[in-house]
SEGU-937717 format. One line per 2 residues: for each residue x negated, y negated, z of N, C-alpha, C. Coordinates in Angstrom, 1 decimal. Atoms other than C-alpha are relative to their C-alpha. Layout:
<zamars>
X,Y,Z,X,Y,Z,X,Y,Z; ... .
</zamars>
This chain:
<zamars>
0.2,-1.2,0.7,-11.8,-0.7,11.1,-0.3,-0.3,-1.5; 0.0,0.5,2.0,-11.5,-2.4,7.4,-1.4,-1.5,0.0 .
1.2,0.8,0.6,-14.4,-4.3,6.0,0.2,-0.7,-1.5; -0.1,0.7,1.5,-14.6,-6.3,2.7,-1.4,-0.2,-0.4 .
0.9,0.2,0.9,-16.7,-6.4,0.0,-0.3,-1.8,0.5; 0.3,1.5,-0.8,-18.6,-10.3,0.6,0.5,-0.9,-0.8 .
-0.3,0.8,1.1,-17.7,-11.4,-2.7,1.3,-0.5,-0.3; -1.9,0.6,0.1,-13.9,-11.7,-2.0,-0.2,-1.3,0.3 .
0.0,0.9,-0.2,-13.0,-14.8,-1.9,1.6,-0.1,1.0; -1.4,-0.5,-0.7,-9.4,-15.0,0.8,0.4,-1.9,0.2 .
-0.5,1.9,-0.5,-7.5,-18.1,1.3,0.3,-1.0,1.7; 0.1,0.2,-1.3,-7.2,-20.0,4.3,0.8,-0.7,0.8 .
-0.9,0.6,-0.7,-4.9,-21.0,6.9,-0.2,-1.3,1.0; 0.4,0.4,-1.2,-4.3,-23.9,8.8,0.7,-0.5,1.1 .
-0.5,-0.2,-1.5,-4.2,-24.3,12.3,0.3,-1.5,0.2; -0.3,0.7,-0.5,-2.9,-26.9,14.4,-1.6,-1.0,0.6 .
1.3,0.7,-0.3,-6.9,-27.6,15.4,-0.6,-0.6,-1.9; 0.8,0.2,1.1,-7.6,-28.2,11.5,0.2,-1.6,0.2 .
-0.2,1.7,0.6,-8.2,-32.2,10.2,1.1,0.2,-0.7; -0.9,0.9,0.8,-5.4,-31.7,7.5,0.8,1.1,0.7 .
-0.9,-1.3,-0.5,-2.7,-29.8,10.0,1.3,-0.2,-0.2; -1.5,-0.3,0.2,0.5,-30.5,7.9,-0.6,0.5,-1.2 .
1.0,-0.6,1.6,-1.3,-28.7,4.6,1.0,1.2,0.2; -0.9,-1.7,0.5,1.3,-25.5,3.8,-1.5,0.8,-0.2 .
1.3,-0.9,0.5,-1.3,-22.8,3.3,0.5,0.8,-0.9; 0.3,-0.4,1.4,-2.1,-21.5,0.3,-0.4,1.2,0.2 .
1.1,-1.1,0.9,-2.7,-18.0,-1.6,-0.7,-0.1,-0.8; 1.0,0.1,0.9,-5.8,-17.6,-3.4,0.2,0.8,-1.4 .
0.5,-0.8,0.9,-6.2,-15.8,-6.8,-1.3,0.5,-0.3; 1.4,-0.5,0.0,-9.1,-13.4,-6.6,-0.4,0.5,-1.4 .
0.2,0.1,1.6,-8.6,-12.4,-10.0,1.3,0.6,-0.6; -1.9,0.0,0.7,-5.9,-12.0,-12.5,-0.8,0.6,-1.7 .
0.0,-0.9,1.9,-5.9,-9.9,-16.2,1.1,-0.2,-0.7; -1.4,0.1,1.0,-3.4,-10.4,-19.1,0.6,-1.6,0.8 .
-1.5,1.1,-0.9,0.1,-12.4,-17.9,0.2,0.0,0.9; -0.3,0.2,-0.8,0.2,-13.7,-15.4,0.7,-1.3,0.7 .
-0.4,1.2,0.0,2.4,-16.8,-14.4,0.6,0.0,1.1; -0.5,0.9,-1.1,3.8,-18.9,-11.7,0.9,-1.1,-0.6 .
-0.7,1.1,0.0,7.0,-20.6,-12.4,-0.5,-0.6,-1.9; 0.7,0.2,1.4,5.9,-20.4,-16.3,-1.2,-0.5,-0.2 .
1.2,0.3,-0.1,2.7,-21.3,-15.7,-1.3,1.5,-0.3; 1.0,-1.2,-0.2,-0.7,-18.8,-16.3,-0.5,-0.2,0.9 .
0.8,0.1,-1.3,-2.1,-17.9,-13.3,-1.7,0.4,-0.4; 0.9,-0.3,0.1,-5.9,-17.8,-13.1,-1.1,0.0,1.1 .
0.7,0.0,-1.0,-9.1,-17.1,-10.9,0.2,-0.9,0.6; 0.0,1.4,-0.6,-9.0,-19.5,-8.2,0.9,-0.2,0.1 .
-1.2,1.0,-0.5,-5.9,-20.9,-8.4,0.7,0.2,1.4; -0.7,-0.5,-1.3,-3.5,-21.1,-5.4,1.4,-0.4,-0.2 .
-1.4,-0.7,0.2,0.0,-19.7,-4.9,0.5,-0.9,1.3; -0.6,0.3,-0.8,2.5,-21.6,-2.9,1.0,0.7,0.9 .
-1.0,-0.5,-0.7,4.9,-20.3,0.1,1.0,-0.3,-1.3; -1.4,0.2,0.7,8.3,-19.5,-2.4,-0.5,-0.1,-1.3 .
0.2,0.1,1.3,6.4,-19.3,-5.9,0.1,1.1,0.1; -0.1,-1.6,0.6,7.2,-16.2,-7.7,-0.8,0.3,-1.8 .
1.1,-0.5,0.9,4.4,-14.0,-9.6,0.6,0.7,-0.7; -0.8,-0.6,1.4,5.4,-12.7,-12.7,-1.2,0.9,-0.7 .
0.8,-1.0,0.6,3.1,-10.0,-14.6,1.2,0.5,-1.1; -0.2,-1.3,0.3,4.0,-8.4,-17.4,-1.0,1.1,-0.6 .
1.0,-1.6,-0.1,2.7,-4.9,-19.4,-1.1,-0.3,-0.3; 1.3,-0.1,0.4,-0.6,-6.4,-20.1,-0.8,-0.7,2.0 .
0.7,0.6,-0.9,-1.0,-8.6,-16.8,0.0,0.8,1.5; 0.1,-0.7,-1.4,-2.2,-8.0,-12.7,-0.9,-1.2,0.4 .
0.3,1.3,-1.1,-3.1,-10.0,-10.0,-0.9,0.5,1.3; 1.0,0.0,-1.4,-5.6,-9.7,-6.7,0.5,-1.3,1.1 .
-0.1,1.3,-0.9,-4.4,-12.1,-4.1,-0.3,0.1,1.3; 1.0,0.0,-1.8,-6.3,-13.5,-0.6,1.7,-0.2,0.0 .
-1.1,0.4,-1.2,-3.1,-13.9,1.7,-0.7,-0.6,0.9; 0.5,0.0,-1.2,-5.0,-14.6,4.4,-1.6,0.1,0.2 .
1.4,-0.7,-0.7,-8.7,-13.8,6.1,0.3,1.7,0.2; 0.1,-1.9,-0.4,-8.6,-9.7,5.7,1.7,0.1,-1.1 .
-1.2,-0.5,0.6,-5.0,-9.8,3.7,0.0,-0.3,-1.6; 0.1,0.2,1.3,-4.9,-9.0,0.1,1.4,0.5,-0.4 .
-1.7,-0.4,0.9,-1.9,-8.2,-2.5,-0.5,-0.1,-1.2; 0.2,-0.4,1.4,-2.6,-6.2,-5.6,1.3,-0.4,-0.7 .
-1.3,0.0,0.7,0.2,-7.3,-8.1,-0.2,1.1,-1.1; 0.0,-0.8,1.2,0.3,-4.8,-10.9,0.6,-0.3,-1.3 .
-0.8,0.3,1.0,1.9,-4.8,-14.2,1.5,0.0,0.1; -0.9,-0.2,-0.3,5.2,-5.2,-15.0,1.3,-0.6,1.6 .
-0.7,0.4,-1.7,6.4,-7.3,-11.4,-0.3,-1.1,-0.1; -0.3,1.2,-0.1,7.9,-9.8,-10.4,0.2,0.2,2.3 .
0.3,0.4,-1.4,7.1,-10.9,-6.6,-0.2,-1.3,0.6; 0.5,1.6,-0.6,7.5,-13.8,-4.2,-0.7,-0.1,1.4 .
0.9,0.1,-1.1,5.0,-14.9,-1.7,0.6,-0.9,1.1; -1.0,0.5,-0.6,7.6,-15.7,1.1,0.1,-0.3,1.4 .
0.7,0.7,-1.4,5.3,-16.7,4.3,-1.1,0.6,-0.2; 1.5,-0.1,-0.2,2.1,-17.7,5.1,0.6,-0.8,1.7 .
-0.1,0.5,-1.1,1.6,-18.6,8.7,-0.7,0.8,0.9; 1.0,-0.4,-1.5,-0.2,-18.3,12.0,1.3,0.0,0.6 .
-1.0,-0.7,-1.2,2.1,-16.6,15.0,-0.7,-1.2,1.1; 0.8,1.0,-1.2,1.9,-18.1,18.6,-1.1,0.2,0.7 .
1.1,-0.7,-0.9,-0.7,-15.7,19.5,-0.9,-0.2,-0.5; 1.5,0.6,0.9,-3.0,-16.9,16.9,0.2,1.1,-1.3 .
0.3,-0.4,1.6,-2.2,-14.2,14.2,0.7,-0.3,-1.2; -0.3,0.7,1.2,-2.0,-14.4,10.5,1.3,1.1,-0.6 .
-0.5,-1.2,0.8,1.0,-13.2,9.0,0.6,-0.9,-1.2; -0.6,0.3,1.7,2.5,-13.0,5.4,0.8,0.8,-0.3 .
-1.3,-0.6,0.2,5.7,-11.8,4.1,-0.2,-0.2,-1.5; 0.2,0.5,1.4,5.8,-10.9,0.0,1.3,0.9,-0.3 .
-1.1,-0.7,0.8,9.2,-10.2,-1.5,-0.1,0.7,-1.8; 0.2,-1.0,1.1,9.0,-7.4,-4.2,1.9,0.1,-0.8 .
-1.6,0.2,0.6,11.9,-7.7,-6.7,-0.1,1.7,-1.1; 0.3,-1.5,0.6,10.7,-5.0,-8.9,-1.4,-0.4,-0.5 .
1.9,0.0,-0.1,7.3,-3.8,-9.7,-0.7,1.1,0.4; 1.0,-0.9,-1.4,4.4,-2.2,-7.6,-0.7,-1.1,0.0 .
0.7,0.5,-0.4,2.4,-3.8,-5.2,-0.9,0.8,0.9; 0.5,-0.9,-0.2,-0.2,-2.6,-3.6,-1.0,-1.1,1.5 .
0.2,0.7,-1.3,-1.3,-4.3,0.2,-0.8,0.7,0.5; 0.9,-0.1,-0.4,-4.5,-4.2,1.7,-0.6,-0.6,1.3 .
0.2,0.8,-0.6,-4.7,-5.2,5.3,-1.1,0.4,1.2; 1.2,-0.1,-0.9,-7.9,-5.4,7.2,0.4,-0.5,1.6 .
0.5,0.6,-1.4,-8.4,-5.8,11.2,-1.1,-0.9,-0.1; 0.5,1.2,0.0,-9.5,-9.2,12.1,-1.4,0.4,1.3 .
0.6,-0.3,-1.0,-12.6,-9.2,14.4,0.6,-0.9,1.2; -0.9,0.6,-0.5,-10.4,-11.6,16.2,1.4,-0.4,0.2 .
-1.5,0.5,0.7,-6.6,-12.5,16.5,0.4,1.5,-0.4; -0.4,-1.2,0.6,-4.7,-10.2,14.3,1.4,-0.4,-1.1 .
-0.7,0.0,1.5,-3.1,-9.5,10.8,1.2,0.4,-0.2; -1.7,-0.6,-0.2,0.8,-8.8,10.1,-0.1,-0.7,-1.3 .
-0.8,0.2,1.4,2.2,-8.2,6.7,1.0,0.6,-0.2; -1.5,-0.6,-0.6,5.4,-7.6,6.0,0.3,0.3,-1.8 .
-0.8,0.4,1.2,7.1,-6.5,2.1,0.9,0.5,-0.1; -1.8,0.6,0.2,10.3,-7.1,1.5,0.5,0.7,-1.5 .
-0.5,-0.6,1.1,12.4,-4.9,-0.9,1.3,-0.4,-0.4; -1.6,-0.2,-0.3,15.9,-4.5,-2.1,0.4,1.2,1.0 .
-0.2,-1.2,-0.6,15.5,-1.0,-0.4,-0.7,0.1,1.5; 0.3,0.2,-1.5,13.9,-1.9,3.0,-1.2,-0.8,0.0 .
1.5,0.2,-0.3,10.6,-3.1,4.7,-0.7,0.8,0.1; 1.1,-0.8,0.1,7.6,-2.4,4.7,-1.4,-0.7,1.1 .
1.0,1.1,-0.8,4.8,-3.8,7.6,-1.0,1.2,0.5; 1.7,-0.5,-1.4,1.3,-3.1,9.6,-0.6,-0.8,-0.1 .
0.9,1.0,-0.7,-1.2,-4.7,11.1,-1.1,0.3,-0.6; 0.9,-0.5,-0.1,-4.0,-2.7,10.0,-0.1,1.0,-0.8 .
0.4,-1.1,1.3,-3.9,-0.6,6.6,0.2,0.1,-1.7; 0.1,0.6,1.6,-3.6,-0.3,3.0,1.4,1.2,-0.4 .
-1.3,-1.1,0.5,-0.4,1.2,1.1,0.7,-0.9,-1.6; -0.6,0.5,0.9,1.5,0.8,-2.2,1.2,0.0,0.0 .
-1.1,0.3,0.3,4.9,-0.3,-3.1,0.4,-0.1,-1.4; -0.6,-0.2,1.1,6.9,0.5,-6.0,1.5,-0.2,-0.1 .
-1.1,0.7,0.7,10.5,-1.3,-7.1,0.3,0.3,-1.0; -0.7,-0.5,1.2,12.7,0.3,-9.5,1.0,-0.1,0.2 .
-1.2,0.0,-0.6,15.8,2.2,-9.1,0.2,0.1,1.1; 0.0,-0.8,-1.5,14.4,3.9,-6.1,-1.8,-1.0,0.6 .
1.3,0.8,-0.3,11.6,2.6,-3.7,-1.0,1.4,0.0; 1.1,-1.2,-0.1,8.4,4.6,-3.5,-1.0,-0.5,0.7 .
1.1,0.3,-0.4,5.6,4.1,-1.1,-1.3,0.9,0.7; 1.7,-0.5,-0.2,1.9,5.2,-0.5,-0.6,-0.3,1.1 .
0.5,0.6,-0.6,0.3,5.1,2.3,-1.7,0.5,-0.3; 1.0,-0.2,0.2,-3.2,5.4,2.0,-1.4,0.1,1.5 .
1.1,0.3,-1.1,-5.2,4.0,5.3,0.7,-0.8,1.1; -0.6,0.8,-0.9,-3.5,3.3,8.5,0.9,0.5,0.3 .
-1.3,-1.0,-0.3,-0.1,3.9,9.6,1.1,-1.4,-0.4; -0.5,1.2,0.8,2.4,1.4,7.3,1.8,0.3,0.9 .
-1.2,-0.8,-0.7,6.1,1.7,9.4,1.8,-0.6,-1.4; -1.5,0.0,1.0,9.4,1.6,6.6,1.0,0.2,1.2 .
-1.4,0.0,-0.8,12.6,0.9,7.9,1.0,-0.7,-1.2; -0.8,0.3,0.9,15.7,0.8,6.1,1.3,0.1,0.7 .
-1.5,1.0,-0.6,19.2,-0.6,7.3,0.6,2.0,0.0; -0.9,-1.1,0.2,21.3,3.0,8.3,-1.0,1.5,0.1 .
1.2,-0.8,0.1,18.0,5.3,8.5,-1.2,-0.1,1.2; 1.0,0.0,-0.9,15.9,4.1,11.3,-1.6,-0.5,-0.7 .
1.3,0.0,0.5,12.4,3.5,11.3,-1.1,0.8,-0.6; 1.3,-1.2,0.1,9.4,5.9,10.3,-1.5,-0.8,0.1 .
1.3,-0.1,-0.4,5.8,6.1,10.6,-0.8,0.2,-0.8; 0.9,-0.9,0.6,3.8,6.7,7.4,-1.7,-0.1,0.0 .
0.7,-0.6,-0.1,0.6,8.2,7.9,-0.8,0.0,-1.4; 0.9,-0.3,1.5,-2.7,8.3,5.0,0.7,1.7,-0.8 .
-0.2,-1.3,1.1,-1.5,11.0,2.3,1.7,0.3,-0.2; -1.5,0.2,-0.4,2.3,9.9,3.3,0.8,0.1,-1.6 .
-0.6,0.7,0.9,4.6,9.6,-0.4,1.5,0.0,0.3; -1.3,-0.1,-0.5,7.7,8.2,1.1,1.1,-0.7,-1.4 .
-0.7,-0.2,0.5,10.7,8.4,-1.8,1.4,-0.8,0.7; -1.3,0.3,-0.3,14.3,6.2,-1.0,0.8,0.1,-1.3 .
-0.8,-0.4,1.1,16.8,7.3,-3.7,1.6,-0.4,0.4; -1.1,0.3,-0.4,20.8,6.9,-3.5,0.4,-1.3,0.5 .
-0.2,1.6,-0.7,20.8,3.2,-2.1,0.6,-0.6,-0.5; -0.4,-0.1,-1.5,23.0,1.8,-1.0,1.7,0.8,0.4 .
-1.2,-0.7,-0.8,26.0,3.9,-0.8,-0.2,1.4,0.5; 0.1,-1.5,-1.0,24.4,7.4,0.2,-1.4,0.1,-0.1 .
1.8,0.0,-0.3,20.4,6.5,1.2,0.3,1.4,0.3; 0.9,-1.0,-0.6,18.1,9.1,1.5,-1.3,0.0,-0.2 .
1.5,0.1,-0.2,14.5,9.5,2.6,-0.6,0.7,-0.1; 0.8,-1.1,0.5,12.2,11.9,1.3,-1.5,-0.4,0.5 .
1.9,0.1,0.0,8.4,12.1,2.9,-0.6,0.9,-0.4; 0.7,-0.9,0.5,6.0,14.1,1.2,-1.2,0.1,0.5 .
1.3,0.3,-0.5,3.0,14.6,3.1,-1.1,1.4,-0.7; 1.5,-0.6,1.1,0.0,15.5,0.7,-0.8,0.6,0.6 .
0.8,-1.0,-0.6,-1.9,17.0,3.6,0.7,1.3,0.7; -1.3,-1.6,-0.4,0.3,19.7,5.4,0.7,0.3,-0.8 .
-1.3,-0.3,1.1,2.4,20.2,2.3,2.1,0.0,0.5; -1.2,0.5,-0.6,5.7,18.9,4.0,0.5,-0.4,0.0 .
-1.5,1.1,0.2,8.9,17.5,3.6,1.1,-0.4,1.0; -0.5,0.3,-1.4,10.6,15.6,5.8,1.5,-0.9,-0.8 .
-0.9,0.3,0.7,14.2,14.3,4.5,0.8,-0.3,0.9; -0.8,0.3,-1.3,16.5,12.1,6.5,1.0,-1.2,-0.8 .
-1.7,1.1,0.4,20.3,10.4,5.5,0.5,0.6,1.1; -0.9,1.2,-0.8,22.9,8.4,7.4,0.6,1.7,1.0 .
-1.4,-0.9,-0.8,24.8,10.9,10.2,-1.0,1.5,0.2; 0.6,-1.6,0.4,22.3,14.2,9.3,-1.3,0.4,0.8 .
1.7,-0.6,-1.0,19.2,16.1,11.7,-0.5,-0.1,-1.0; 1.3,-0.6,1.6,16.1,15.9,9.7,-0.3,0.9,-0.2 .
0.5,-1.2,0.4,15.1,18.1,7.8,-1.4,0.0,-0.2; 1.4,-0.3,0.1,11.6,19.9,7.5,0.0,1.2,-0.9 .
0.0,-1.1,0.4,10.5,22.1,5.1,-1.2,0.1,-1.3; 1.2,0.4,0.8,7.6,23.1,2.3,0.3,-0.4,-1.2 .
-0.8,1.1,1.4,7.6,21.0,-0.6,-0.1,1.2,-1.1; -0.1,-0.6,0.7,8.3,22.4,-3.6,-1.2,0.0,-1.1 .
1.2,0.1,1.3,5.2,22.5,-6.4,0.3,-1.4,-0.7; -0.5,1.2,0.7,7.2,20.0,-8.4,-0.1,-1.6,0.9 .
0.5,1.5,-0.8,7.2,17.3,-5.6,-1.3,0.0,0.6; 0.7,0.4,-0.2,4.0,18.0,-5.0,-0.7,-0.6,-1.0 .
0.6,0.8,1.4,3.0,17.0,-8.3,0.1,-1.5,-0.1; -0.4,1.5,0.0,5.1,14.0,-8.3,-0.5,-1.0,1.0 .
0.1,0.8,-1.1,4.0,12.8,-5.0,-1.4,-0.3,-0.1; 1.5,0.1,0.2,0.1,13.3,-5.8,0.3,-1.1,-1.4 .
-0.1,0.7,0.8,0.8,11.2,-9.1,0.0,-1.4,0.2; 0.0,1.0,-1.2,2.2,8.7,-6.9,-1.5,-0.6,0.5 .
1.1,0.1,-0.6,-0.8,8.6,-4.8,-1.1,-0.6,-0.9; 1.5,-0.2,1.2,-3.3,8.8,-7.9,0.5,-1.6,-0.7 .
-0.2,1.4,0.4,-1.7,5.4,-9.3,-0.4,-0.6,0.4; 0.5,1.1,-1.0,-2.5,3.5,-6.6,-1.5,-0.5,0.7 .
1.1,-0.2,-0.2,-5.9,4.1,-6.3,-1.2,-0.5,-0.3; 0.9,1.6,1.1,-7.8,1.6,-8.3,0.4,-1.2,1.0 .
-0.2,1.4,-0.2,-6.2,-1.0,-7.0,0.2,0.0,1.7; 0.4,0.3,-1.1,-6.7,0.2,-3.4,-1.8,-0.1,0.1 .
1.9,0.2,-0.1,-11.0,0.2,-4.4,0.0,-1.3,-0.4; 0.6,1.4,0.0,-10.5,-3.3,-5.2,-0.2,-0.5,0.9 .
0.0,0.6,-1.5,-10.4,-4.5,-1.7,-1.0,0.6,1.0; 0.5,-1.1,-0.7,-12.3,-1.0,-0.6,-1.7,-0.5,0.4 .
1.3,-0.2,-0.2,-15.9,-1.1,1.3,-0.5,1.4,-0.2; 0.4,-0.8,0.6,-18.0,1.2,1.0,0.7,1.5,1.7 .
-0.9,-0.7,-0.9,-16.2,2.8,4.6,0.8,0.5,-0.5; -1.2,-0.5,0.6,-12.8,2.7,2.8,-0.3,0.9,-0.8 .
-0.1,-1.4,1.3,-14.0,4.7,0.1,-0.6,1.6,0.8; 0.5,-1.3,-0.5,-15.6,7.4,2.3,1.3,0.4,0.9 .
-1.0,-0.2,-0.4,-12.6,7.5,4.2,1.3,0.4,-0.8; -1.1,-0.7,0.8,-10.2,8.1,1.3,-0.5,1.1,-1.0 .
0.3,-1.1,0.6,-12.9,10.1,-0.2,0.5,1.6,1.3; -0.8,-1.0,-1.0,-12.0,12.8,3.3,1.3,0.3,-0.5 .
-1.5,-0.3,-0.3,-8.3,12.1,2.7,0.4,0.8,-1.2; -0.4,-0.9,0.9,-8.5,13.5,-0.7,-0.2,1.3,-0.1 .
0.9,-1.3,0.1,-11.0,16.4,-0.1,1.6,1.0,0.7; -1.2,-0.4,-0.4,-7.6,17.2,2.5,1.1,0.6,-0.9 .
-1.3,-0.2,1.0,-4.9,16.8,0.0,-0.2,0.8,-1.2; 0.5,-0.6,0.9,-6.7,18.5,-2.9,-0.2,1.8,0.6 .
0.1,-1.1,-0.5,-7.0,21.4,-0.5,1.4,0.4,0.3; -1.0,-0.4,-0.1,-3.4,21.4,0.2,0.5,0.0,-1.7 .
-0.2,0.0,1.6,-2.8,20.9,-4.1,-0.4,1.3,-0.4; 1.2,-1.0,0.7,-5.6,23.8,-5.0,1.2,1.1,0.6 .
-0.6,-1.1,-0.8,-3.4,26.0,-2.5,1.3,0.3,-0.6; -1.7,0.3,0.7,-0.1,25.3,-4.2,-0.1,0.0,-1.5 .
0.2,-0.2,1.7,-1.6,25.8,-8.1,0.5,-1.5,-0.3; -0.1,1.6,0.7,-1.6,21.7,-8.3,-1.4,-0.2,-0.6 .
1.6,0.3,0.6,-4.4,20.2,-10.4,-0.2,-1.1,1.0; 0.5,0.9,-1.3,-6.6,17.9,-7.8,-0.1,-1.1,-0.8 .
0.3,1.4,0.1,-6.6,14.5,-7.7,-1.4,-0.1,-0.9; 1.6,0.0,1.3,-9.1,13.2,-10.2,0.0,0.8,-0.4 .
0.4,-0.6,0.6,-9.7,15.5,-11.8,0.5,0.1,-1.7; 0.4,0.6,1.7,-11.0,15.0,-15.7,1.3,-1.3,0.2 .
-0.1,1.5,0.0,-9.8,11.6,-14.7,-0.7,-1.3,0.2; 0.8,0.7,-0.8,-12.7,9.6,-14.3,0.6,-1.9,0.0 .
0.3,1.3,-0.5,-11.1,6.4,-14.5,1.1,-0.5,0.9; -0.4,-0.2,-1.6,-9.1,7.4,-11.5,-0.7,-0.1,1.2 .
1.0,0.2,-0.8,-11.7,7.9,-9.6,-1.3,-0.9,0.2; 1.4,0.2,0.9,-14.8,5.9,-10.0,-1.1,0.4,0.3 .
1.1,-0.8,0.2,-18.2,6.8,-10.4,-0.5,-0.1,1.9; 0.8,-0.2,-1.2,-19.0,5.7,-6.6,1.0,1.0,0.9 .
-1.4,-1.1,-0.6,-15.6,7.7,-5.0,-0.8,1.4,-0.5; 0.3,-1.3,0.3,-16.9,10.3,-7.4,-1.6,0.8,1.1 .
1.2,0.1,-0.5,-20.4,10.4,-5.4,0.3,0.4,1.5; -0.1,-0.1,-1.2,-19.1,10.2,-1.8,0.9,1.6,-0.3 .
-0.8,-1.6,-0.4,-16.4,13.6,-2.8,-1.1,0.7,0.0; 1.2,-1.3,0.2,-19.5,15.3,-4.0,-0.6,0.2,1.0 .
0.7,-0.3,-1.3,-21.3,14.7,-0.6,0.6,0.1,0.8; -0.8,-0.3,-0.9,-18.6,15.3,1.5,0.1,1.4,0.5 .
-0.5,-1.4,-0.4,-18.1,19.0,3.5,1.6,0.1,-0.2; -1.8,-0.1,0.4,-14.3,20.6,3.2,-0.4,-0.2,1.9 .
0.0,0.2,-1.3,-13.2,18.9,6.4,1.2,0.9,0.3; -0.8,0.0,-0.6,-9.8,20.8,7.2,-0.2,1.9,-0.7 .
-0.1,-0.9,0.7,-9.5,25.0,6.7,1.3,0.1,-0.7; -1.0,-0.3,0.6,-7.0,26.2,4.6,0.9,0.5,0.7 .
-0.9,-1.0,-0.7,-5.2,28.2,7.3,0.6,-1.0,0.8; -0.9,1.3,-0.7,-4.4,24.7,9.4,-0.4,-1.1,-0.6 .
-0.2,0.8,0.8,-3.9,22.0,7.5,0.1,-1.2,1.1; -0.3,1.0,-0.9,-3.7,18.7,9.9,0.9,-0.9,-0.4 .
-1.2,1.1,0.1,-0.2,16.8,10.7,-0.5,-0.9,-0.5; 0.2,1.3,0.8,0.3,13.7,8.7,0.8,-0.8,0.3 .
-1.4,1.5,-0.1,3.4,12.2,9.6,1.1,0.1,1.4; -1.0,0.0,-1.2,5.4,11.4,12.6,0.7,-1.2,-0.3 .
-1.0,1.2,0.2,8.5,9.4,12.6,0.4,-0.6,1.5; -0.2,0.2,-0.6,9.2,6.9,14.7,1.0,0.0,1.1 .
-0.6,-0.5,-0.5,11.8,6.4,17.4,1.1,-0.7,-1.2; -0.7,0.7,0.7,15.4,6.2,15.1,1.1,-1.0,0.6 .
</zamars>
């Protein structure tokens, strides 16, 4: 489904058929801005990140990292993150595990035409994994995650698993003595809220979380077109024309809007030629949870 721009550069694993097959595999740096360091070191284009090094950014710096063939990891400002497996599975796929201490990160994972991709990140407030899509992570007091393309599955100790869905803004607050899960789904206008012992709840969001939760969304958005072909972008150009139509409906201001360096000039191009895909009167599901 995911494609990459040609110019990425991704780092590479190796197998048990390679010439050097005790070589640890290495992350790449696709590019890096401001601070960025490794173990007090600056990180820079090119370089490579070891299993157990931890990325450090602060408010000026950000990071692009290959993981893998198809697996990237936006670092952002402000985060501190460790890169805490690289490896091939038995079945031939590539996976990577990145512990998030605090921060945002922001995970980009493409379908292999081969094999297959598994990322996993690691919080104080749960996981985060898929095979096959793009989402952000945010590390504070509370976790916050984006999904954008695919279906990213959260699970947190006491809560079960879930399912989130493109336009998903899943909220954990209270941790760890009285979790709670808050989904906001930006396309049906929906809230879905689930702690320890209690039926979920369903119900329409309030104005205010929808603001909050589109805000959400709109952060992460850059740093999912760095990885984006020109597919991804027509595809999250759709998911917004959606969400903007659930916002417009609810007196929210739309995504992008008098934002242009939210959006950029080619995103802005694909909304403009896009039809309204969804009527206003049915809005299409966004989120199913999995089994708890």
């Amino acid at each position: 489904m995911k494609t990459l721009i040609a110019t990425l550069v991704t780092a590479a694993f190796i197998t048990a058929a390679s010439p050097i097959c005790l070589a640890a595999p290495l992350a790449r740096v696709i590019s890096a801005t401001g601070n960025v360091t490794v173990d007090g070191k600056a990180l820079a284009k090119g370089d490579t990140v070891a299993v157990g090094k931890k990325i450090v950014t602060d408010g000026t710096g950000a990071a692009l990292i290959g993981l893998a063939s198809g697996q990237y990891c936006f670092i952002s400002k402000d985060t501190s993150a460790v890169i805490s497996e690289l490896k091939m599975g038995s079945a031939g796929e590539r996976i990577s595990t990145v512990n998030v201490e605090k921060g945002s990160v922001n995970s980009d994972i493409h379908k292999p035409k081969s094999g297959a991709n598994q990322h996993s990140i690691v919080t104080p407030f749960g996981e985060l994994k898929a095979k096959g899509t793009a989402w952000g992570t945010s590390v504070g007091s509370t976790l916050v995650a984006v999904s954008y393309s695919g279906t990213v599955t959260y699970s947190y100790a006491g809560l079960g698993s879930f399912n989130l869905t493109p336009g998903s803004v899943a909220t954990l607050s209270g941790a760890p003595a009285a979790p709670e899960l808050k989904v906001v789904d930006l396309v049906s206008g929906k809230v879905y809220t689930y702690s320890p012992g209690s039926a979920p709840e369903e119900r329409t969001a309030t104005v205010s979380e929808l603001k909050a939760s589109a805000a959400s969304f709109e952060d992460g958005i850059s740093a999912f077109l760095a990885t984006a072909s020109e597919s991804d972008q027509l595809a999250l150009g759709e998911l917004i024309i959606e969400i903007n139509q659930t916002l417009g409906r609810n007196g929210v201001i739309a995504l992008g809007a008098g934002k242009s360096s939210v959006l950029p000039p080619s995103l802005v191009r694909v909304l403009t030629q896009l039809p309204s895909l969804a009527s206003p009167e049915s809005p299409p599901a966004n989120y199913e949870s999995s089994s708890r």
